[in-house]
N, C-alpha and C positions, 0 to 999 in steps of 0.2 A: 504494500500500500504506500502510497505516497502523501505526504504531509504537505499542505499548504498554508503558509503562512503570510496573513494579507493585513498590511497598515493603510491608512491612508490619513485625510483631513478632510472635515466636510464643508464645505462653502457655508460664509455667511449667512446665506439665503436657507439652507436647507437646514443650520443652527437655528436659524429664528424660524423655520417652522417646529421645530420638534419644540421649542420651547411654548410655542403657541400653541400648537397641539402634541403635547407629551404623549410617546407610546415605547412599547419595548420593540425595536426594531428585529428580535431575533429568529420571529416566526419568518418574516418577508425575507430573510437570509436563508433562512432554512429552507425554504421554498425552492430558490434562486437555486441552492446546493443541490437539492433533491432533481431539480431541471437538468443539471447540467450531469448525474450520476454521479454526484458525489454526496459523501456525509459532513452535518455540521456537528464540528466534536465543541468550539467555545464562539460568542461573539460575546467581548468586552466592550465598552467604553473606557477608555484611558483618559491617564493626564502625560502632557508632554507633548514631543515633538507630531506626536500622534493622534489622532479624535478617537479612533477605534482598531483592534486588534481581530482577526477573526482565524480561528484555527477548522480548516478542514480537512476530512481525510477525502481520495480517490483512487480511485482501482483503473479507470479509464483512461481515454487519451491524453495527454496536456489539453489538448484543442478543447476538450470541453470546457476545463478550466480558464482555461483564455478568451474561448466566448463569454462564459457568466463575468471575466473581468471586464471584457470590454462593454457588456449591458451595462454595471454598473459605472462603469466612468461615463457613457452614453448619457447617463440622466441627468448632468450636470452638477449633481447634490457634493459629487465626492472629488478630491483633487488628490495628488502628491501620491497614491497608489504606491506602494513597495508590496512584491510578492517576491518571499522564498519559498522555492521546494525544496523539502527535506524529504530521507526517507532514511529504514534502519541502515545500520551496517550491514545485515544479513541480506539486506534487500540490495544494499550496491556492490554485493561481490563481484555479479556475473559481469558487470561495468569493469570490475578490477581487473578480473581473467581476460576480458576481449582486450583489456588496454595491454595486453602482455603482448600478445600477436600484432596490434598494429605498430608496438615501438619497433619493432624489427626492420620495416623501411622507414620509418621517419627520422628527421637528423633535428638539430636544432638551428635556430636562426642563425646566421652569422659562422656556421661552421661546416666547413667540406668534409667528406664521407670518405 
């Protein structure tokens, strides 16, 4: 499984609506996750460089991920988006094995073979 983890900031505008109409935004997240085949494991509200934190898991393409990101940049509510994926160690062996076979022809910048 792979871990996603999404910051961002929400614009002015979309501050003064929550404040004018207060709600928990974490079903319409979940939703969003659910759309796109993935699970919502947290969505925070923070303080700091950040408005909110949101932890999900998925089993599918990145692309799905990438579309539910780009919906939500789409609505204009959210700005400054940072997404890490993470995933276990156990999950990025087979990564580590294949990078075994393609160091074999590759060299590094700046250096003849």
């Amino acid at each position: 499984m792979t871990i996603y983890i999404s910051q961002g900031r929400y614009t002015r505008e979309a501050i003064q609506g929550m404040v004018n109409n207060p709600e928990d935004r974490t079903e319409a997240v979940r939703a969003l996750c659910e759309s796109a085949g993935a699970r919502l494991i947290a969505h925070y509200v923070t303080l700091g460089e950040y408005d909110f934190l949101t932890i999900i898991e998925a089993d599918g393409p990145a692309t799905n991920m990438l579309a539910a990101l780009f919906a939500v940049a789409a609505t204009g509510g959210v700005t400054d988006m940072k997404t890490t994926m993470a995933m276990s160690s156990r999950d990025a062996r087979p990564a580590m094995e294949k990078a075994q076979s393609m160091m074999k022809g590759f060299r590094p910048a700046g250096q003849r073979s």
